[in-house]
C-alpha positions in Angstrom: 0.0 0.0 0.0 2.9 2.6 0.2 3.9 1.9 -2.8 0.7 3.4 -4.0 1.2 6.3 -1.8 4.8 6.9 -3.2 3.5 6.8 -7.0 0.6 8.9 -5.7 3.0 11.4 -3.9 5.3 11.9 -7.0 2.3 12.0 -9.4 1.0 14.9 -7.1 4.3 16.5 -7.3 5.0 16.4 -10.8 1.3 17.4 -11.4 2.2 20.6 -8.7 5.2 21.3 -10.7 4.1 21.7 -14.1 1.0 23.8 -13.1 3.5 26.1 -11.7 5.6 26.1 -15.0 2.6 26.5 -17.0 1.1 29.5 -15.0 4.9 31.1 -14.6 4.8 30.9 -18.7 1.3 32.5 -18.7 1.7 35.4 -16.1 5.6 36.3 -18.0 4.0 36.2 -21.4 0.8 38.9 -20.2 2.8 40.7 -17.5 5.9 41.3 -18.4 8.8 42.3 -16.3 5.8 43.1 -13.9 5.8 39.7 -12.9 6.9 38.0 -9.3 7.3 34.8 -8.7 7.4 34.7 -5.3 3.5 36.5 -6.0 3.0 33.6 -8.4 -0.5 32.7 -7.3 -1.8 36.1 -7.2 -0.6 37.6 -10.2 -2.0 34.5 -12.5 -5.4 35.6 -10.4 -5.1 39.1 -11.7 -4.1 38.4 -15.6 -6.3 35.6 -15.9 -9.1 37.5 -15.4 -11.2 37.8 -18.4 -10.7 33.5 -18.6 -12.1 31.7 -15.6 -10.8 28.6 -17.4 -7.2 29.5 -16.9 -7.8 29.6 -13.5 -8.7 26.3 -13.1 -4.9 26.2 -13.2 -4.7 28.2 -10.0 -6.5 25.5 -8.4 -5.2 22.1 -10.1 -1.7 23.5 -8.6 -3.3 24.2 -4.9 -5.0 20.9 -4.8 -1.8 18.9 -5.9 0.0 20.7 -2.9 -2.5 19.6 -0.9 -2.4 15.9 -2.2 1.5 16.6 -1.4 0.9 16.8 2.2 -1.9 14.6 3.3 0.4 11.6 1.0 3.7 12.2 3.0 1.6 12.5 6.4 -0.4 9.1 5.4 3.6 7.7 5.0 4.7 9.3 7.7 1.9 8.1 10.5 3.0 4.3 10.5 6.4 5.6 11.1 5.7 7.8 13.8 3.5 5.2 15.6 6.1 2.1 15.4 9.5 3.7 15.3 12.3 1.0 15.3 14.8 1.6 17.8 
């Protein structure tokens, strides 16, 4: 069953990772210089708008982190629990 997990944990990462890429491309290519990347999230709100579709993005990227967290505390649980001394 961890095994699943791991997959499901790197899956979620690489998911995470490319919605960033993708919305990075999107806010350079309508902002400009303007844009900051540690104000990732916020500036893709603002330039996407006039399409609520792109900003689906926003969200597929949130969840994935999400998915990130609640995997490695699922693998990390059974370790806590039974640590071998």
């Amino acid at each position: 069953m961890e095994t699943v997990a791991v997959v499901l944990l790197f899956a979620a990462v690489l998911l995470a990772l490319a919605s960033r890429a993708a919305m990075k491309r999107f806010v350079a290519r309508r902002l400009g210089a303007a844009a900051n990347d540690a104000l990732l999230e916020i500036d893709f709100w603002k330039a996407s708008s006039e399409k609520p579709v792109m900003r689906c993005l926003l969200f597929v990227e949130l969840l994935s982190w999400v998915a990130v967290a609640l995997l490695v505390a699922r693998l990390a649980v059974p370790v806590i629990q039974h640590p071998k001394v």
